[in-house]
DRENDRENVO-212073 format. One line per field, with one value per atom (N, C-alpha, C, O, CB): atom name; x, y, z; residue in three letters; residue number from 1; chain. Coordinates in Angstrom, 3 decimals. Glycine has a CB too. Layout:
N
atom	(CA; ...)
east	(X; ...)
north	(Y; ...)
up	(Z; ...)
rest	(Ala; ...)
nr	(NUM; ...)
kette	(A; ...)
END
This chain:
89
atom	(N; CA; C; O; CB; N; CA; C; O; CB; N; CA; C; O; CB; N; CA; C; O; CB; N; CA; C; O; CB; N; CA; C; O; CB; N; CA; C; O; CB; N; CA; C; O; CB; N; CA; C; O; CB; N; CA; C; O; CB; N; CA; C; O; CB; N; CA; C; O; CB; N; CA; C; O; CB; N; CA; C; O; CB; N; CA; C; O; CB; N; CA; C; O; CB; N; CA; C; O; CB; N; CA; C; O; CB; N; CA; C; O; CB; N; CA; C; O; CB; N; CA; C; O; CB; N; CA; C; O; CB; N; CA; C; O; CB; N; CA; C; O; CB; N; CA; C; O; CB; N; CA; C; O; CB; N; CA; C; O; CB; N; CA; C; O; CB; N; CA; C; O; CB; N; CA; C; O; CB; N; CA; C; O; CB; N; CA; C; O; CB; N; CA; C; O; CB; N; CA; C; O; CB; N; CA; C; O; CB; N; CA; C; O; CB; N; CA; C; O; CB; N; CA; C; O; CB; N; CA; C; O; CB; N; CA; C; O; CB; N; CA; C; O; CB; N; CA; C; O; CB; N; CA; C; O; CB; N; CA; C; O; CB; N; CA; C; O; CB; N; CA; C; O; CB; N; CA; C; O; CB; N; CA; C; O; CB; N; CA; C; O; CB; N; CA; C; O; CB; N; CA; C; O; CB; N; CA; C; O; CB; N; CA; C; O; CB; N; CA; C; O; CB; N; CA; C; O; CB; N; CA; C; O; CB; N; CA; C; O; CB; N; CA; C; O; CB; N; CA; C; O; CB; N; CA; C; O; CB; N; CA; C; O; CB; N; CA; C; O; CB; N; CA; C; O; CB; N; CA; C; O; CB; N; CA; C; O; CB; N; CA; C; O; CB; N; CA; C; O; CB; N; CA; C; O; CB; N; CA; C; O; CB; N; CA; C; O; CB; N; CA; C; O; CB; N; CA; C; O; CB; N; CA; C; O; CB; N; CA; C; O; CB; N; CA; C; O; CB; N; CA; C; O; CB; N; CA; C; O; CB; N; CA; C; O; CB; N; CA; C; O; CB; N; CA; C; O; CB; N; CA; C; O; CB; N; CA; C; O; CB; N; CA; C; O; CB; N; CA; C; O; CB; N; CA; C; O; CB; N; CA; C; O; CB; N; CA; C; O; CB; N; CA; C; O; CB; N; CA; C; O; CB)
east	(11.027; 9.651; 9.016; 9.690; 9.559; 7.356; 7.274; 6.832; 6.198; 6.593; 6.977; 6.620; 5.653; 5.595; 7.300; 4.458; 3.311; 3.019; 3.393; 2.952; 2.178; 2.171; 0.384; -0.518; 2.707; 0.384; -1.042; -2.033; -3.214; -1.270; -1.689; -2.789; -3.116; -4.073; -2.459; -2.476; -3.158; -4.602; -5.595; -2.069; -4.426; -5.765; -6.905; -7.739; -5.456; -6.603; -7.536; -8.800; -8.599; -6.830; -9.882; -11.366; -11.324; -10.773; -12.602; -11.681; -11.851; -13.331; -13.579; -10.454; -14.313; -15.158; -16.447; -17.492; -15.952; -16.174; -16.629; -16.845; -17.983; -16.320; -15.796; -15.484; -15.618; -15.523; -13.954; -15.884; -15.526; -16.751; -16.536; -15.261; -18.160; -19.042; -18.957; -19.512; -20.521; -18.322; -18.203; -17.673; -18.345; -17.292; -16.452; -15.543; -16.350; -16.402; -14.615; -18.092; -18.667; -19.532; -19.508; -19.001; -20.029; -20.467; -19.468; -19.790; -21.480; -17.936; -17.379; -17.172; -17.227; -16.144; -16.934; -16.282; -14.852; -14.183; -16.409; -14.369; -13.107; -12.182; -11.003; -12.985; -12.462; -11.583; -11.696; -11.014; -11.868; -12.338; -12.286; -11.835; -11.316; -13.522; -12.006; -10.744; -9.262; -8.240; -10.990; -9.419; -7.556; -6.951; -5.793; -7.322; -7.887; -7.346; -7.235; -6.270; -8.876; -7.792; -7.751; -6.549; -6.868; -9.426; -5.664; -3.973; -4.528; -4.066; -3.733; -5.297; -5.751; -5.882; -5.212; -7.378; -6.845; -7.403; -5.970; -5.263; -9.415; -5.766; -4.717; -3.528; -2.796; -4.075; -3.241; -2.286; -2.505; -1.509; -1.723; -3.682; -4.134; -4.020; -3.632; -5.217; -4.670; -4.288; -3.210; -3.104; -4.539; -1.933; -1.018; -0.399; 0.370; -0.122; -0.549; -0.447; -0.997; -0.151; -1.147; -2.343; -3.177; -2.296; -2.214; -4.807; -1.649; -1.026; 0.112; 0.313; -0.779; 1.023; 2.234; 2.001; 2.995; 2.846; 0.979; 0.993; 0.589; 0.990; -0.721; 0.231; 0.159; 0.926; 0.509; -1.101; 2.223; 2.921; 3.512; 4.594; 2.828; 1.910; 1.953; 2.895; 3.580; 0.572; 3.012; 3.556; 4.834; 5.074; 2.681; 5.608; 7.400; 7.670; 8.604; 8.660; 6.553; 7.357; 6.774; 6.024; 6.987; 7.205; 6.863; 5.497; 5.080; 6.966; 4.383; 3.479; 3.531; 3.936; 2.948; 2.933; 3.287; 1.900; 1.827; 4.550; 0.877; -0.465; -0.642; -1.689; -0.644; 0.300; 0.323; -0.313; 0.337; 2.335; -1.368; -1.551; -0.595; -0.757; -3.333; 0.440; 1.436; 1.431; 0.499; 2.940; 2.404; 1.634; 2.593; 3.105; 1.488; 3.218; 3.954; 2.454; 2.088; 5.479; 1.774; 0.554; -0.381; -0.996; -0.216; -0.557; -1.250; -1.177; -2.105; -1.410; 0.286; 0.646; 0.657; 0.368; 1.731; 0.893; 0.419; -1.138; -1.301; 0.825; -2.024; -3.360; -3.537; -4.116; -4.108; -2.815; -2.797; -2.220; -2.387; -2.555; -1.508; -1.231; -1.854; -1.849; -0.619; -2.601; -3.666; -5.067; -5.812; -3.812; -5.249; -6.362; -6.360; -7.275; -6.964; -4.872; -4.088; -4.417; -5.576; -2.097; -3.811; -4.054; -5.317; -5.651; -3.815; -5.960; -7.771; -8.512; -9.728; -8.915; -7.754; -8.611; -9.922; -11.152; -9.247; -8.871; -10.120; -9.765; -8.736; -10.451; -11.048; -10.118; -9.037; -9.351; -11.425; -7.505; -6.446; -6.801; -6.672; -5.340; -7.338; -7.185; -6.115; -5.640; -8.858; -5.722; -4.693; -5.502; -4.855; -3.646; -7.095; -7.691; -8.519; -9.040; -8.430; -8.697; -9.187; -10.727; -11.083; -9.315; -11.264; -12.513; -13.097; -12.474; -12.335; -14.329; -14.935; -14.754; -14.769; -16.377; -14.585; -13.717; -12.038; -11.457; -13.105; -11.763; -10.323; -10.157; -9.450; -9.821; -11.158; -11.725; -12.206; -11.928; -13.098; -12.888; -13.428; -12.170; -11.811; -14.042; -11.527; -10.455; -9.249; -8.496; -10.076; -9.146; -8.212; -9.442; -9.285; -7.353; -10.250; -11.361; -11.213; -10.893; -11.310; -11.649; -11.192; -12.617; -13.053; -9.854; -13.644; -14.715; -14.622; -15.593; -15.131)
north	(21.869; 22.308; 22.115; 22.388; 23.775; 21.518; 21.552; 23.038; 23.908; 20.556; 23.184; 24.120; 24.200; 23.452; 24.233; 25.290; 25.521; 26.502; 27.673; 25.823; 25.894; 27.127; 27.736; 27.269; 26.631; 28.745; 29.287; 28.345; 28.457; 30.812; 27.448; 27.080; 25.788; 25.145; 26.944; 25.345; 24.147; 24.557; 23.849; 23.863; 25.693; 25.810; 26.862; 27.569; 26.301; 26.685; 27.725; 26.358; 25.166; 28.526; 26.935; 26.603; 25.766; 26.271; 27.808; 24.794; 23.379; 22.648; 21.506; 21.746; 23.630; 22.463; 22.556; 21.909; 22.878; 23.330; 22.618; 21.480; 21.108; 22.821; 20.731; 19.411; 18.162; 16.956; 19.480; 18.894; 17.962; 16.553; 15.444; 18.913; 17.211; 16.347; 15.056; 13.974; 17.134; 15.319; 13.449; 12.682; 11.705; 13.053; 12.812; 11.513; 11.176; 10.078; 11.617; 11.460; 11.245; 10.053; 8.984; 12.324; 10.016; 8.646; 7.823; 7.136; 9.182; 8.086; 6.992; 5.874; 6.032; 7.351; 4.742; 3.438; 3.638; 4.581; 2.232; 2.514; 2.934; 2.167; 2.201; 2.504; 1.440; 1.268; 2.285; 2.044; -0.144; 3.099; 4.463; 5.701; 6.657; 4.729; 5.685; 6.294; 5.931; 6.608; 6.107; 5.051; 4.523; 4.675; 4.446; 2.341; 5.049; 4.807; 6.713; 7.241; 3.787; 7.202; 8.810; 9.361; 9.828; 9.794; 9.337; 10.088; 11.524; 11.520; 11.087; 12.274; 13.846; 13.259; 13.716; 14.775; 12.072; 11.516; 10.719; 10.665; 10.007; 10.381; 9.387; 10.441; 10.163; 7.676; 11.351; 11.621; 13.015; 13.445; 11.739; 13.500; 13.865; 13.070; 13.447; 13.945; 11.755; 10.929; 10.656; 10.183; 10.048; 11.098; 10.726; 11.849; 11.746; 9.800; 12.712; 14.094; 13.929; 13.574; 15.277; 14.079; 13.797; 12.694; 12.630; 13.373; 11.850; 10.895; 11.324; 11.209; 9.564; 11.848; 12.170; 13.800; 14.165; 12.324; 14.404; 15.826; 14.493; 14.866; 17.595; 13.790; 13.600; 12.176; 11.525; 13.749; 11.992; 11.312; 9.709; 9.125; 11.626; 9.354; 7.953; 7.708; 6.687; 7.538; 8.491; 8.282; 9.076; 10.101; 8.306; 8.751; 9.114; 9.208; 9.713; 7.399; 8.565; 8.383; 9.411; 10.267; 6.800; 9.276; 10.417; 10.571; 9.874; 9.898; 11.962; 11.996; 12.323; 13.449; 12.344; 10.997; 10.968; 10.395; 10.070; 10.260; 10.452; 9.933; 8.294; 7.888; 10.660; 7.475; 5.832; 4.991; 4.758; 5.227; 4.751; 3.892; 2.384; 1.284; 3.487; 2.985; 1.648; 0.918; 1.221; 2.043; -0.112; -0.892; -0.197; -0.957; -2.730; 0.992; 1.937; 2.666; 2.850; 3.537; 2.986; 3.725; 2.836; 3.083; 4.621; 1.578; 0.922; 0.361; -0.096; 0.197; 0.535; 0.366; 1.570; 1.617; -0.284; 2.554; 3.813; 3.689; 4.357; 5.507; 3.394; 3.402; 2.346; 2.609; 2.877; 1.083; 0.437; 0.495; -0.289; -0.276; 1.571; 2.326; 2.937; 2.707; 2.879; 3.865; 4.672; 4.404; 5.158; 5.053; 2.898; 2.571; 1.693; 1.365; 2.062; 1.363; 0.733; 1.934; 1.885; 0.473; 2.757; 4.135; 4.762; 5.230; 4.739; 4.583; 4.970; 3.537; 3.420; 5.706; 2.720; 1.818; 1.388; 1.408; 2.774; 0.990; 0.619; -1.100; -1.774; 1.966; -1.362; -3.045; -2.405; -1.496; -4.479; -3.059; -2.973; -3.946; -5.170; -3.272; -3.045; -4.093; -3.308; -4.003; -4.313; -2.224; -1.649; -1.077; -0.517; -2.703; -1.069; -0.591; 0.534; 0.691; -1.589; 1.436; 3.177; 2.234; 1.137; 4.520; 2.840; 2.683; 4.147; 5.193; 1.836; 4.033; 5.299; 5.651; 6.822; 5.287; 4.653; 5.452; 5.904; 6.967; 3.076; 5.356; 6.000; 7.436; 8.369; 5.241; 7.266; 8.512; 9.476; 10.667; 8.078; 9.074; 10.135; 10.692; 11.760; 9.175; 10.048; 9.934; 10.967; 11.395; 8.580; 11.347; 12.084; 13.433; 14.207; 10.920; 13.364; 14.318; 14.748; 15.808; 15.775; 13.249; 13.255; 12.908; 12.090; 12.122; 13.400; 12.863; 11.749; 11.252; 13.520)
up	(18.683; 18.725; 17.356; 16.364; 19.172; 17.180; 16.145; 15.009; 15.605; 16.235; 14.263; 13.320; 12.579; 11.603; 12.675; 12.888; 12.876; 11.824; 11.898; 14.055; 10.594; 9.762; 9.945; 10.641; 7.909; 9.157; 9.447; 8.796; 9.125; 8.869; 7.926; 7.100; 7.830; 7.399; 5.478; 8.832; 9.869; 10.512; 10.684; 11.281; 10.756; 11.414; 10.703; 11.270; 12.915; 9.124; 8.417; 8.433; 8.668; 6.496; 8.153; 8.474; 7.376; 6.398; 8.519; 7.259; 5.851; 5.965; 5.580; 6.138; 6.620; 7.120; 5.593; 5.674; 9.151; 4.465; 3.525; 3.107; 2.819; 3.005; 3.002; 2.362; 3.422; 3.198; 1.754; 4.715; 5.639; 5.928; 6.417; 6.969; 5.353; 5.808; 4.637; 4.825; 5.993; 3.659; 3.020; 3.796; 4.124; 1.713; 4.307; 5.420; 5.677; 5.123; 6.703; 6.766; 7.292; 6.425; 7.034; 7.768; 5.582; 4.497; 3.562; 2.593; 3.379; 4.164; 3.451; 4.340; 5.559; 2.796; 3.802; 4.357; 4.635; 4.213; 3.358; 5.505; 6.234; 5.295; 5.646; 7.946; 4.113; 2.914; 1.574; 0.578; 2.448; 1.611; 1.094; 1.910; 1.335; 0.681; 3.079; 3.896; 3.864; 3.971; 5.171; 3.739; 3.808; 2.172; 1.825; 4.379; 1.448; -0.170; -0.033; -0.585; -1.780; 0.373; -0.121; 0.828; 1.922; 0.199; 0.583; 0.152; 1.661; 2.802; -2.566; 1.256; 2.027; 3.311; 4.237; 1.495; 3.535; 5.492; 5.459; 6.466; 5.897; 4.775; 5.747; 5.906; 6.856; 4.881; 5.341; 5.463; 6.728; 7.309; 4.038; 6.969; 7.735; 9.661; 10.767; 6.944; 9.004; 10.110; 10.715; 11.846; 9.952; 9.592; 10.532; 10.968; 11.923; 10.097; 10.551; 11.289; 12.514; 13.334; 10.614; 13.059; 14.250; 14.764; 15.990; 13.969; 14.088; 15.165; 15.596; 16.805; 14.755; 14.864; 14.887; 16.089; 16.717; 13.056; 16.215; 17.185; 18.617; 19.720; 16.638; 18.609; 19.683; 20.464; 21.421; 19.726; 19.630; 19.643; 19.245; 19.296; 20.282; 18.767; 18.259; 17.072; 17.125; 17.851; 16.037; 15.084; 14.650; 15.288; 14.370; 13.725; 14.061; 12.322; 11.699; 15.152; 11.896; 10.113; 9.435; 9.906; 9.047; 8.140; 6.902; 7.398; 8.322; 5.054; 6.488; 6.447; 5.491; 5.198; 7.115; 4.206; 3.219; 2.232; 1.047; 3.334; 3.349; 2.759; 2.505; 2.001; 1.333; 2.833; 2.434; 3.959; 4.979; 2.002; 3.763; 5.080; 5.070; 4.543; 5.195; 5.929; 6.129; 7.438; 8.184; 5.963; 7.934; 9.306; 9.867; 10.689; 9.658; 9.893; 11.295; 11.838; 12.999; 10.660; 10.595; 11.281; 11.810; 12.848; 10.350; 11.005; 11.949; 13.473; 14.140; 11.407; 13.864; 15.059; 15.562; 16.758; 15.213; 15.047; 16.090; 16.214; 17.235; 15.438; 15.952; 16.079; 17.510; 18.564; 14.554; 17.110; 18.089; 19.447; 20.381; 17.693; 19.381; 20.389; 20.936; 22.145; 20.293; 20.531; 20.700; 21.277; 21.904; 19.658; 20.828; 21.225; 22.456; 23.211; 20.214; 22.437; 23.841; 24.891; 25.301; 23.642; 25.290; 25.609; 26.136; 27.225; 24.579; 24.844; 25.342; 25.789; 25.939; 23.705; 25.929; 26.727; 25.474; 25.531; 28.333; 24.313; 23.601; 22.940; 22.990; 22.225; 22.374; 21.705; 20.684; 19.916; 20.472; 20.751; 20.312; 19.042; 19.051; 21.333; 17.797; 16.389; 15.507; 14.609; 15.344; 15.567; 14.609; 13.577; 12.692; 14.009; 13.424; 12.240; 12.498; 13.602; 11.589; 11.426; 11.461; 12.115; 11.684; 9.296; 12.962; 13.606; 13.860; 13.676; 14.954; 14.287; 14.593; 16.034; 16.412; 14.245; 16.823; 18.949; 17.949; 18.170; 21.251; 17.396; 16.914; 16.443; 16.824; 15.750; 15.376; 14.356; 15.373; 15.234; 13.196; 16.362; 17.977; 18.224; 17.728; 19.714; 18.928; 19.669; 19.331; 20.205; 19.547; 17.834; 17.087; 16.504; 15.559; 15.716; 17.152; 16.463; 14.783; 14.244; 17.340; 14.174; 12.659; 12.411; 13.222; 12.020; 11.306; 10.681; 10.160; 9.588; 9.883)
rest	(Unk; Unk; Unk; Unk; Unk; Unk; Unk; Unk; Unk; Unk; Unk; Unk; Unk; Unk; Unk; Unk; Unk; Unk; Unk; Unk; Unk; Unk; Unk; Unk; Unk; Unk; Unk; Unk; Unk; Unk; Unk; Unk; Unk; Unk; Unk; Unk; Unk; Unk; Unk; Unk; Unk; Unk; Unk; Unk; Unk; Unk; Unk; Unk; Unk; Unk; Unk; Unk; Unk; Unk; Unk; Unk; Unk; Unk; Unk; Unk; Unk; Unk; Unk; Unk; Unk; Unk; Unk; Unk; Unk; Unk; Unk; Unk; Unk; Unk; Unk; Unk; Unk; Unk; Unk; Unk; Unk; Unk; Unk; Unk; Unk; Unk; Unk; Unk; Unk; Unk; Unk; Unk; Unk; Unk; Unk; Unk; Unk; Unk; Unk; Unk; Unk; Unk; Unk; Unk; Unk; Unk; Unk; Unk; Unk; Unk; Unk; Unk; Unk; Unk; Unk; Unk; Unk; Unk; Unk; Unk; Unk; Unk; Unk; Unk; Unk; Unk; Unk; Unk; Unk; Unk; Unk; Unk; Unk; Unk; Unk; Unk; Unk; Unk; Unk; Unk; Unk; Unk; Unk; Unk; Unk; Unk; Unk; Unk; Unk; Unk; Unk; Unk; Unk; Unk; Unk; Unk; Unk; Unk; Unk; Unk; Unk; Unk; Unk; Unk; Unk; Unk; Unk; Unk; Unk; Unk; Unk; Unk; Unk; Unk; Unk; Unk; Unk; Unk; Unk; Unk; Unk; Unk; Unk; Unk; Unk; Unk; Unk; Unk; Unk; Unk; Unk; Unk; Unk; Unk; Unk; Unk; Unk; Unk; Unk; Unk; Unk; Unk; Unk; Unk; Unk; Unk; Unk; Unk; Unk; Unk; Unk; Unk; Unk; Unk; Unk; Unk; Unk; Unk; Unk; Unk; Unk; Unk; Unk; Unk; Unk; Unk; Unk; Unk; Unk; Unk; Unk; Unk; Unk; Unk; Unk; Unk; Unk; Unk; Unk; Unk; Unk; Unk; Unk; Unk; Unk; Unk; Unk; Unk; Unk; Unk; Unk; Unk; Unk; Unk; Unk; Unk; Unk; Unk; Unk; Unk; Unk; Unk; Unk; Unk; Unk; Unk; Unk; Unk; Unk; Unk; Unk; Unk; Unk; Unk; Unk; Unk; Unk; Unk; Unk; Unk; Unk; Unk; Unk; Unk; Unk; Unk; Unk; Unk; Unk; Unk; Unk; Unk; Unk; Unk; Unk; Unk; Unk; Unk; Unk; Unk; Unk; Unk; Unk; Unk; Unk; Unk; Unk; Unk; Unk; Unk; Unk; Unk; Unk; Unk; Unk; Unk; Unk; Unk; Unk; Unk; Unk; Unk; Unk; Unk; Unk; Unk; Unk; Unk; Unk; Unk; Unk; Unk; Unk; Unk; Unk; Unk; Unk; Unk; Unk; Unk; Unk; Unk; Unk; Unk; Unk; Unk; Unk; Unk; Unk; Unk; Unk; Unk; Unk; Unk; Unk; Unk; Unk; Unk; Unk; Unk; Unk; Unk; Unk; Unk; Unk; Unk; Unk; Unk; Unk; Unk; Unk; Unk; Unk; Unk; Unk; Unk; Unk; Unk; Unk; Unk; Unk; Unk; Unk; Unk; Unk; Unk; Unk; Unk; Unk; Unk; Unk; Unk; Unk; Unk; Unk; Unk; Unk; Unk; Unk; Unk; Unk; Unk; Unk; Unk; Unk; Unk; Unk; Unk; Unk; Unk; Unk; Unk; Unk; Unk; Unk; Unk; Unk; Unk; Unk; Unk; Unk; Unk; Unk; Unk; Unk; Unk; Unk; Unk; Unk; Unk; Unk; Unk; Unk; Unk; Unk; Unk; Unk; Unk; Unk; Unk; Unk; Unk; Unk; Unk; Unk)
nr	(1; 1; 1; 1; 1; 2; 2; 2; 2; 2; 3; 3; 3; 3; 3; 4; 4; 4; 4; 4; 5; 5; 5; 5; 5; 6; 6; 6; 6; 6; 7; 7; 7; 7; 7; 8; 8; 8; 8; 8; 9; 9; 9; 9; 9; 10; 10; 10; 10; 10; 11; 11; 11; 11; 11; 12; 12; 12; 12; 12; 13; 13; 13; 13; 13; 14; 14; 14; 14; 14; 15; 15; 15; 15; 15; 16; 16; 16; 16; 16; 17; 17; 17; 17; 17; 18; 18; 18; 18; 18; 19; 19; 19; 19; 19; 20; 20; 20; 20; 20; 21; 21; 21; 21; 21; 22; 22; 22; 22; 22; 23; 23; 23; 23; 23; 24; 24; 24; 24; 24; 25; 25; 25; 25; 25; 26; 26; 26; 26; 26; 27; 27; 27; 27; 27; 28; 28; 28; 28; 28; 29; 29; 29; 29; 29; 30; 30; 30; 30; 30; 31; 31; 31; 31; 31; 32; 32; 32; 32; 32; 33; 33; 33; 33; 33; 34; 34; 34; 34; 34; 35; 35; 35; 35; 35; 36; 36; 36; 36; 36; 37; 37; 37; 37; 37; 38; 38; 38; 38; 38; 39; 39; 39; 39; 39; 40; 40; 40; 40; 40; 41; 41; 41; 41; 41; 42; 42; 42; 42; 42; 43; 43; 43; 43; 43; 44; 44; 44; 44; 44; 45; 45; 45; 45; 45; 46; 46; 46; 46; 46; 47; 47; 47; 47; 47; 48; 48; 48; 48; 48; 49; 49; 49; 49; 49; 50; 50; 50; 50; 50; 51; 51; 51; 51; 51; 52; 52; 52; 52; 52; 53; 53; 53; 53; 53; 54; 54; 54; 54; 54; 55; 55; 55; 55; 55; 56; 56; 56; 56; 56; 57; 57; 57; 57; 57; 58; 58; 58; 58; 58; 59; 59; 59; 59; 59; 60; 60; 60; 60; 60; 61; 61; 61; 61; 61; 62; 62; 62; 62; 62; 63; 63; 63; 63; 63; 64; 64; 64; 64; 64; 65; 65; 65; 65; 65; 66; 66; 66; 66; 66; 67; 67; 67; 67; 67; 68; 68; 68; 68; 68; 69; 69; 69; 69; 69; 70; 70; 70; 70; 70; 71; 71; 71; 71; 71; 72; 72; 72; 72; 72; 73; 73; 73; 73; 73; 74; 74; 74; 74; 74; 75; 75; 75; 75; 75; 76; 76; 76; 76; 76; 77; 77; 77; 77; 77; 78; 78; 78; 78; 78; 79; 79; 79; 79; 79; 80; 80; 80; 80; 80; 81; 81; 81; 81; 81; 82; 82; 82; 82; 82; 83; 83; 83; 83; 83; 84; 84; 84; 84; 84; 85; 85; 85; 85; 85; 86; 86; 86; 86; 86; 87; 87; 87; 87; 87; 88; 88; 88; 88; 88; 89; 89; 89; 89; 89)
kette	(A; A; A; A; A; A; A; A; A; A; A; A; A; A; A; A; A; A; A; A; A; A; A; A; A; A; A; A; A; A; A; A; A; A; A; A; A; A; A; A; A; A; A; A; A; A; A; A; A; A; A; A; A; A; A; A; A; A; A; A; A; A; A; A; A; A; A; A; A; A; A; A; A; A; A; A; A; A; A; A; A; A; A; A; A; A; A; A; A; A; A; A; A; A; A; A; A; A; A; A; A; A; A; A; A; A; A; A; A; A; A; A; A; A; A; A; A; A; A; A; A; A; A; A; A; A; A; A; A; A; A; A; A; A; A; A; A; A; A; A; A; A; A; A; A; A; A; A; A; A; A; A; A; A; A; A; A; A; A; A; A; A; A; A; A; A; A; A; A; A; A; A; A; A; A; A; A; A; A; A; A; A; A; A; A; A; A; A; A; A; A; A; A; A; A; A; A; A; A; A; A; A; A; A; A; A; A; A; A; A; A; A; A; A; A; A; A; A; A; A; A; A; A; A; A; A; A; A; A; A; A; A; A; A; A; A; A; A; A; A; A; A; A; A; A; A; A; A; A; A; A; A; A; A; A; A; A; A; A; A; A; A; A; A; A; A; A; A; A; A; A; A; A; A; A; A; A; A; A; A; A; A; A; A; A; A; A; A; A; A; A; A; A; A; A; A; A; A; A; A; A; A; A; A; A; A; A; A; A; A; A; A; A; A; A; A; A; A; A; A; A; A; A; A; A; A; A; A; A; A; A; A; A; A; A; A; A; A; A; A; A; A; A; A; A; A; A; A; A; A; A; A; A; A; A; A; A; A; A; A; A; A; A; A; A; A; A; A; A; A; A; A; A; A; A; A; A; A; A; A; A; A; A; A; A; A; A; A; A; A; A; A; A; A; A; A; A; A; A; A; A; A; A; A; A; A; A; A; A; A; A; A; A; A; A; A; A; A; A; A; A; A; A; A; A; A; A; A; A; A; A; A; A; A; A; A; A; A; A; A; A; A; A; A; A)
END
């Protein structure tokens, strides 16, 4: 089972509205979303490796999984139906 601490679901939505005006190569450089991302991937099964903040191509194939899945175009790259999809800003 996985192991759930309290601070997963403490309130963060200060900081949250920048993601929203960055580019998706300033998303992939900031260590906090990606490593976030692969959390969101990893709870819902796409992803299996460290969550270690490095956008590597295990995560990019979990994405491509994902978007296999939701019935979306399969490119392997952070998009905004992806970014929906994982309810990530």
């Amino acid at each position: 089972t996985p192991h759930v601490n309290a601070t997963d679901f403490a309130p963060r939505f200060a900081w949250r509205w920048e993601y929203y005006f960055k580019a998706r190569q300033q998303l992939l450089l900031d260590t906090a979303y990606v490593g976030s991302l692969q959390t969101a991937l990893h709870r819902l099964g796409y992803y299996c490796g460290p969550v270690d903040g490095v956008f590597t191509p295990e995560v990019s194939y979990a994405i491509a999984r994902l978007q296999k899945n939701y019935s979306m175009r399969v490119t392997g790259n952070l998009d905004i139906p992806v970014r929906r999809a994982l309810h990530m800003p």
